[in-house]
C-alpha positions in Angstrom: 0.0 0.0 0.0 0.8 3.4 -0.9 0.2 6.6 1.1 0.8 9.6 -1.4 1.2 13.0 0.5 -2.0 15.1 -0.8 -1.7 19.1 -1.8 -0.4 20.8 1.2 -3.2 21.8 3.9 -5.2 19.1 3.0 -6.8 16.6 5.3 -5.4 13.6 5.5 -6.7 10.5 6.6 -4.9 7.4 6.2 -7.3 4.1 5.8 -6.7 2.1 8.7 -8.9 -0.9 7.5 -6.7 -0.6 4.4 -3.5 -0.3 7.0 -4.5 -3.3 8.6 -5.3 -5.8 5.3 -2.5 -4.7 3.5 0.3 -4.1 5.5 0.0 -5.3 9.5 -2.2 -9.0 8.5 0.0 -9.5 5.5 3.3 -8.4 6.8 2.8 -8.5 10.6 0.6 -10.6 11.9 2.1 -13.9 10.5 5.6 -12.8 11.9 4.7 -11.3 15.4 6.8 -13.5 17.5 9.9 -13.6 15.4 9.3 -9.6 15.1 9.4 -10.0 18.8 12.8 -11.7 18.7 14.7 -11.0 15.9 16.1 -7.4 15.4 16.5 -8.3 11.7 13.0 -9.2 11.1 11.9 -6.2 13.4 13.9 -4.0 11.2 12.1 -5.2 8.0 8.5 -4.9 9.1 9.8 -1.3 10.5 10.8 -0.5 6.7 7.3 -2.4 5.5 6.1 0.8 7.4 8.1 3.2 5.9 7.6 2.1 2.4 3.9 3.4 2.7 5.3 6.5 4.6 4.1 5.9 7.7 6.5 7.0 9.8 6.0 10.4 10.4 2.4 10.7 11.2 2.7 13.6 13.3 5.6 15.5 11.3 3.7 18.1 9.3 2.9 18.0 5.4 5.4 20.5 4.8 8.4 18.6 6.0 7.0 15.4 4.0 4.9 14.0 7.3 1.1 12.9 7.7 0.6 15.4 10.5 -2.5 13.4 11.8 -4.8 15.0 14.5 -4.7 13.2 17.7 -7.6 10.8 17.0 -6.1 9.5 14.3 -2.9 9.1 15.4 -3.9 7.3 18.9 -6.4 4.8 16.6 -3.2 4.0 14.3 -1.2 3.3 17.3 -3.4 1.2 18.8 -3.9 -0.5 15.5 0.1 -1.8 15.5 0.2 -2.6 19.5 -2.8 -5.0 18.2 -0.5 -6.9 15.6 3.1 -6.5 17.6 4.1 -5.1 20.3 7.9 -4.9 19.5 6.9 -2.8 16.4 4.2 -0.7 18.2 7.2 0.0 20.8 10.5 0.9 18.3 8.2 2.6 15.9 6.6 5.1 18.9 10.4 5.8 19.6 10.8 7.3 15.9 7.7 9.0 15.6 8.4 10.7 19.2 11.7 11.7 17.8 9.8 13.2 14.3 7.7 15.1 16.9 10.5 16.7 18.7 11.8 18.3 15.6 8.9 19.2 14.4 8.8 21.8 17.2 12.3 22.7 17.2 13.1 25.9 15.9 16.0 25.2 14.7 15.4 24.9 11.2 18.7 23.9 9.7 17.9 20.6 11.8 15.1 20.3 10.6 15.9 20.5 6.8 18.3 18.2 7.5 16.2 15.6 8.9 12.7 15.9 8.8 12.0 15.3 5.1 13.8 11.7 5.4 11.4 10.7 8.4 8.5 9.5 7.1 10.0 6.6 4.7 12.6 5.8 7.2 15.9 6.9 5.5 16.7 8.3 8.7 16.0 6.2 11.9 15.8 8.4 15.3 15.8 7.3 18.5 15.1 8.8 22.0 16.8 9.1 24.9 15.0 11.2 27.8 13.3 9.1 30.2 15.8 9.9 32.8 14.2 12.9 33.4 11.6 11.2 35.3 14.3 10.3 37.9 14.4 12.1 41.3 17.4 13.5 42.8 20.7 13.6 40.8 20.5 13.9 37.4 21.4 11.1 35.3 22.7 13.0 32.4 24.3 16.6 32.7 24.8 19.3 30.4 27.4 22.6 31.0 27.4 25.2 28.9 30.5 26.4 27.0 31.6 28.4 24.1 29.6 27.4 20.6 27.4 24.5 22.9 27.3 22.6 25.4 29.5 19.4 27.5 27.6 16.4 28.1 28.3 13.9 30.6 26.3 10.8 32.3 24.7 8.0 31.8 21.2 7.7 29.4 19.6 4.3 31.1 17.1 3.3 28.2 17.6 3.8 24.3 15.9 1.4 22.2 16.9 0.7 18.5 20.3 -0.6 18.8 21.7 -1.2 15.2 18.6 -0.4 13.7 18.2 3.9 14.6 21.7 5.9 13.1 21.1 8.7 16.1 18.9 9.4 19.0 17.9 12.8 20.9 19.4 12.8 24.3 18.3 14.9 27.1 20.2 16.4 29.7 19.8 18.3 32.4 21.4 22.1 32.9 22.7 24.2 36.1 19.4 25.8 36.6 17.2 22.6 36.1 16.2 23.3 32.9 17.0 20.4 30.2 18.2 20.7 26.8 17.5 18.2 23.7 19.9 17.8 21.2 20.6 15.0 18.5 23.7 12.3 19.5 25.1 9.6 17.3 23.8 6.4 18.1 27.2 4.4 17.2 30.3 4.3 19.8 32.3 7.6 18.8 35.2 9.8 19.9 36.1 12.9 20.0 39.6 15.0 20.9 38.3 14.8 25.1 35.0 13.2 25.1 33.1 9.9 23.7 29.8 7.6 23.9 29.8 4.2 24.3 26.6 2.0 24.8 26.1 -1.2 27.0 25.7 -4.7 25.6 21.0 -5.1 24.7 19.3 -5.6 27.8 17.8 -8.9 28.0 13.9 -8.1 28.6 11.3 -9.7 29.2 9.4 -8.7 25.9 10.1 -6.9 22.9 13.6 -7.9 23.3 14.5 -7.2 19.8 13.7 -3.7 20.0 17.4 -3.8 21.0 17.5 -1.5 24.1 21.4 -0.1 25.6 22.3 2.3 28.1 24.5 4.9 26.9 27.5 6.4 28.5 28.8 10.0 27.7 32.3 11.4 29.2 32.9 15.0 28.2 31.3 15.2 25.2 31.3 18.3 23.3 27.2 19.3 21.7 27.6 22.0 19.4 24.5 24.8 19.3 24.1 23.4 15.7 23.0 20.2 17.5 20.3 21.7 19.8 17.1 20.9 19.5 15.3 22.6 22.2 15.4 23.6 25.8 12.2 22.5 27.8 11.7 24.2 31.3 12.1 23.4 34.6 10.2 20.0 35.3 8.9 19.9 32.4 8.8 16.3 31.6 6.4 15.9 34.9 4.4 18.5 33.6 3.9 17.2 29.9 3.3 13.4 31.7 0.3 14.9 33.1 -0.5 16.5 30.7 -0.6 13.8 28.2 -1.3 10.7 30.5 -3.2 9.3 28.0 -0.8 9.1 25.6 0.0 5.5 26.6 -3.5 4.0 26.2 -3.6 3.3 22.5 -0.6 0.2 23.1 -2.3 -1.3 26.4 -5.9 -1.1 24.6 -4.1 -2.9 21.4 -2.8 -5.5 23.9 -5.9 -6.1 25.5 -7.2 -6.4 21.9 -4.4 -8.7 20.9 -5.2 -11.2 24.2 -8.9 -11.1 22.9 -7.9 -11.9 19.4 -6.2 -15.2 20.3 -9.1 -16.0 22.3 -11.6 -16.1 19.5 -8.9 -18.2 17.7 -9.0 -20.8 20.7 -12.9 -20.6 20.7 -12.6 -22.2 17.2 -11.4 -25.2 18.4 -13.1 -25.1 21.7 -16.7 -24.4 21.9 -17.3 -23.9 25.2 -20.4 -21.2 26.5 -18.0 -19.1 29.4 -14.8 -18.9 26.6 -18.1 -17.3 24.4 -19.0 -15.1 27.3 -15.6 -14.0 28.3 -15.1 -12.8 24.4 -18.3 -10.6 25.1 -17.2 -9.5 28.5 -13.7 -8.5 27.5 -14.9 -6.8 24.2 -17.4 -4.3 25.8 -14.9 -3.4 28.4 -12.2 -2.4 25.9 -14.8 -0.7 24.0 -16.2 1.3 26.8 -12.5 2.2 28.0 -11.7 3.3 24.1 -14.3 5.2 23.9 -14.2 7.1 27.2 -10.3 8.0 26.7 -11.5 9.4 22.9 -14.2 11.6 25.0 -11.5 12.2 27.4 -9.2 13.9 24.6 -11.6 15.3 23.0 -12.8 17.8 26.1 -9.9 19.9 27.3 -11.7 20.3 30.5 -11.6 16.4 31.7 -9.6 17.2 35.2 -6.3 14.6 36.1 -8.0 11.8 38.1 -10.3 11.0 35.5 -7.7 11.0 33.3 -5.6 8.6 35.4 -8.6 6.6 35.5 -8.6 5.7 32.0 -4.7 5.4 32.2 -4.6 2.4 34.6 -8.3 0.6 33.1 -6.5 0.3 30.3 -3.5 -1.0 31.9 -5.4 -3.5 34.0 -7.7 -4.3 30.5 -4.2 -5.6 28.9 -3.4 -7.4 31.9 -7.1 -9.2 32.1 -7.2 -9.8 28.1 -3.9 -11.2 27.8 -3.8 -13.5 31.2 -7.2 -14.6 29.8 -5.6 -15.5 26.3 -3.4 -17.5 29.0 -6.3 -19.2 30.0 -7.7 -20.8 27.4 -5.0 -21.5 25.6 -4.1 -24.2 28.9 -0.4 -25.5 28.6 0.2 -24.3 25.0 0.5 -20.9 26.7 3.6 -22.1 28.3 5.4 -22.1 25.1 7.9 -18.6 24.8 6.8 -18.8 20.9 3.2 -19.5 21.8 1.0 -15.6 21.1 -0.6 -15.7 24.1 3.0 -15.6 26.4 4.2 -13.0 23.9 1.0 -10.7 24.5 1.0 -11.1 28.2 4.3 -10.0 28.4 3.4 -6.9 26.5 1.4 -5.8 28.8 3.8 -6.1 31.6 5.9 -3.7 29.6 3.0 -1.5 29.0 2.1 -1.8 32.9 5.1 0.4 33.7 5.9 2.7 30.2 6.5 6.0 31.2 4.9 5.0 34.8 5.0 7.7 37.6 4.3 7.7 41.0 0.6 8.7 40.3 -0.1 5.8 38.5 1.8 3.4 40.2 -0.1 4.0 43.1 -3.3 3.8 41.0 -2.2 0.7 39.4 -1.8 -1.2 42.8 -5.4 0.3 43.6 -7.1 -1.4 40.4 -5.3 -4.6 41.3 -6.9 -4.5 44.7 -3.8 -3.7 46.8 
């Protein structure tokens, strides 16, 4: 399938049934637990993706993206977290780093990368979770003549071998926290270098191909910046945009239900029947209260956080039910049902703060 990029200022839609038939059952869903596995294979469906210039859904037309309103955008993304999770995950990191530039105002950075983004001749990456951490900062930036020194650790980049660089964050003097673009290969310079950690061995997705980075003394010219965000403003924009999340768990807990009408084939029992029905309405009700949700800039933070951990808890249900009725076939590490309910443990604690860790536990009765 074939996206072509409409006049500019047009509306543009992309068909998502046409999305799914052509590209995600085709391509995808025949592969998922290899895609899971194999970096190579993960790589290739990424680039199935990018052939149809999907990529860069929320870069804007101008710059050769989709620039998709948010409704759009959290239905395609729950649309790929329903078909693979290791895809959903690596993919999010490239569009997040599309995103970024697109409201950088540095504009020779963005004519440099943007216009590659959406077919993937240039693979970003991310680096800026450490933000979230409390107390020292993980990463540091000091400012010098013509940019900036860099120095720390970055705990969690994904796309190892298969992203050329990644946008790092690091934290100034003041608090404050620059972005700016960092190869993501071991490199030297006269005082400084990078080097990255050997992939961590997770629990799912493991071929997403996630490293910690090191950085001694390395010199970030202005051309490199990206942006500069405030203080705290990572806990401000997770708030903010707590639903950002929901579109991967909801594709999980769609993903858990999918195998169990598969199993119901073969076993045609009343409560397997039921639990189909059950599941289904939940996910439903939860998708369509997070859509209201974004839709009404008025819905206050709890409700918000609500949503956030019902559809954390709705992956967890779906996929442990998938579990279920699969009986010991689910013990398998190839079998869909492990791979699923291992997604949503990832998805349990993605870009999890102390808000919803506590709410979390309070779903899960604890």
């Amino acid at each position: 399938m074939t996206i072509s990029l409409p006049p500019k200022n047009s509306e543009i839609i992309p068909n998502i049934e046409q999305i799914e038939a052509s590209i995600l059952q085709k391509f995808v869903a025949p592969l998922a637990n290899e895609i899971d596995s194999d970096r190579e294979t993960l790589k290739t469906a990424l680039m199935t993706l990018g052939k149809s210039g999907l990529l860069a859904l929320q870069v804007p037309q101008k710059w050769g993206g989709l620039e998709l309103n948010q409704e759009d955008y959290f239905n395609y993304q729950l649309l790929v977290a329903r078909y693979s999770g290791a895809l959903s995950f690596l993919q999010t990191q490239h569009q997040s780093a599309g995103a970024i530039l697109a409201a950088s105002e540095n504009y020779q950075l963005q004519q440099q990368y943007l216009p590659h983004l959406s077919h993937g001749k240039i693979l970003l990456g991310v680096g800026f979770s450490q933000l979230r951490r409390s107390g020292e900062a993980p990463v540091k930036a000091f400012p010098t003549t013509g940019g900036y020194y860099i120095e720390g650790i970055v705990p969690w980049i994904s796309g190892w071998g298969i992203f050329q660089e990644f946008i790092i964050a690091a934290k100034l003097p003041d608090g404050r926290a620059i972005f700016a673009m960092m190869p993501f290969v071991e490199n030297e310079q006269s005082n400084g270098n990078i080097t990255f950690s050997e992939v961590m061995p997770l629990c799912a997705i493991n071929s997403t191909n996630t490293v910690s980075a090191t950085v001694k003394n390395w010199f970030l010219p202005n051309e490199h910046l990206v942006s500069i965000k405030p203080v705290n403003w990572i806990q401000e924009n997770d708030r903010k945009k707590i639903l950002r999340f929901t579109p991967f768990a909801l594709g999980c807990a769609l993903a858990g239900i999918d195998i169990i009408k598969e199993v119901s084939k073969k076993k045609s029992l009343a409560f397997i029947t039921d639990a189909i029905h059950s599941l289904t309405t939940e996910v439903n009700q939860c998708r369509n209260s997070i859509e209201l949700a974004n839709k009404n800039p008025d819905t206050d933070f709890d409700t918000k956080l609500h949503l956030r951990v019902t559809a954390i808890n709705l992956a967890q249900r779906c996929t442990a039910a998938a579990v279920t009725v699969s009986s010991g076939a689910a013990n398998h590490k190839n079998h869909g049902a492990q791979r699923v309910y291992r997604e949503a443990l990832v998805y349990t604690v993605s870009a999890q703060t102390t808000d919803i860790m506590e709410a979390t536990l309070k779903v899960l009765g604890c």
